[in-house]
C-alpha positions in Angstrom: -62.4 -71.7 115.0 -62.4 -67.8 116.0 -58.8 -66.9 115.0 -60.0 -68.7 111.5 -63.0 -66.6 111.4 -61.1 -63.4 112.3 -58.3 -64.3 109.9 -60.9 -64.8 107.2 -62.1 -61.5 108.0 -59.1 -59.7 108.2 -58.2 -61.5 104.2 -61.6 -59.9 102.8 -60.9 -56.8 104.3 -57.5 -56.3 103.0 -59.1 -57.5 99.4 -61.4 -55.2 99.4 -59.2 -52.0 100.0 -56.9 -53.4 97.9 -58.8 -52.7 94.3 -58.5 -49.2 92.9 -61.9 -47.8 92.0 -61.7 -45.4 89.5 -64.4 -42.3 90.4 -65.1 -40.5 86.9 -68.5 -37.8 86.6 -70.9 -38.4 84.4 -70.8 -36.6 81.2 -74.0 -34.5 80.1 -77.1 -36.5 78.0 -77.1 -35.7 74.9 -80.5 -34.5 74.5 -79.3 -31.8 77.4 -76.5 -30.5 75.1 -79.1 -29.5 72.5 -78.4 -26.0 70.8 -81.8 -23.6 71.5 -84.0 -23.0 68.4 -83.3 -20.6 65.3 -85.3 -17.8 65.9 -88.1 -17.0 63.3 -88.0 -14.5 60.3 -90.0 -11.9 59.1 -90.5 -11.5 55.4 -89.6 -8.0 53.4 -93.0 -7.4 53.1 -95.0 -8.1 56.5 -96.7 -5.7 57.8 -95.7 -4.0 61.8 -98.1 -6.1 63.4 -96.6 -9.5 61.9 -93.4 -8.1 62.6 -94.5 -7.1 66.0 -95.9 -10.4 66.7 -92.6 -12.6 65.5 -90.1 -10.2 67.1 -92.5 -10.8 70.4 -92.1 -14.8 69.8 -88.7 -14.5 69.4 -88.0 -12.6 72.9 -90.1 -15.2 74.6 -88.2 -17.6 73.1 -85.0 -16.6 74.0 -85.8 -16.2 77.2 -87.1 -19.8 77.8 -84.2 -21.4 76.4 -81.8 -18.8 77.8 -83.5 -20.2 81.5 -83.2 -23.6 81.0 -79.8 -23.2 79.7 -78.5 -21.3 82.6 -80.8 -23.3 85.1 -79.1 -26.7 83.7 -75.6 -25.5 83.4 -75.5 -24.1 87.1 -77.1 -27.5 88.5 -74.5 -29.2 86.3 -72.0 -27.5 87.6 -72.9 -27.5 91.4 -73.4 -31.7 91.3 -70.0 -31.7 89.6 -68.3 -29.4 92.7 -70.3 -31.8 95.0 -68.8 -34.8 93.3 -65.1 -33.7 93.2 -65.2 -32.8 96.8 -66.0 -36.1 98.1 -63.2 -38.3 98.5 
């Protein structure tokens, strides 16, 4: 009864490091690949302060996007080093 046991044991073991498993990263959600906003326009005829105040949404803008961008491609690219370094 124990060297059928161990046989048995030693068949799903071989079976189960027999199968190839095929690693592959994820690839990005789609939402995440989204291009940042267009940035507004002024018209010819604003005045400084409406210019002012759309150049000054603009910048802040940017600069949000421009962080989450660079925030998401640098964890992205650190979980993808992790990933391929495991074996």
């Amino acid at each position: 009864m124990k060297k059928l046991l161990l046989l048995t044991v030693i068949l799903l073991a071989g079976c189960a490091t027999s199968v190839p498993v095929e690693r592959k990263f994820p690839d990005a959600p789609q939402e995440l690949m989204e291009k940042c906003p267009e940035l507004k326009q002024t018209e010819q005829t604003s005045k400084l302060s409406e210019v002012l105040k759309v150049v000054t949404e603009n910048y802040s803008q940017y600069q949000e996007c421009k962080l989450e961008v660079y925030t998401w491609i640098e964890w992205y690219s650190t979980q993808k080093q992790i990933f391929d370094s495991v074996k």
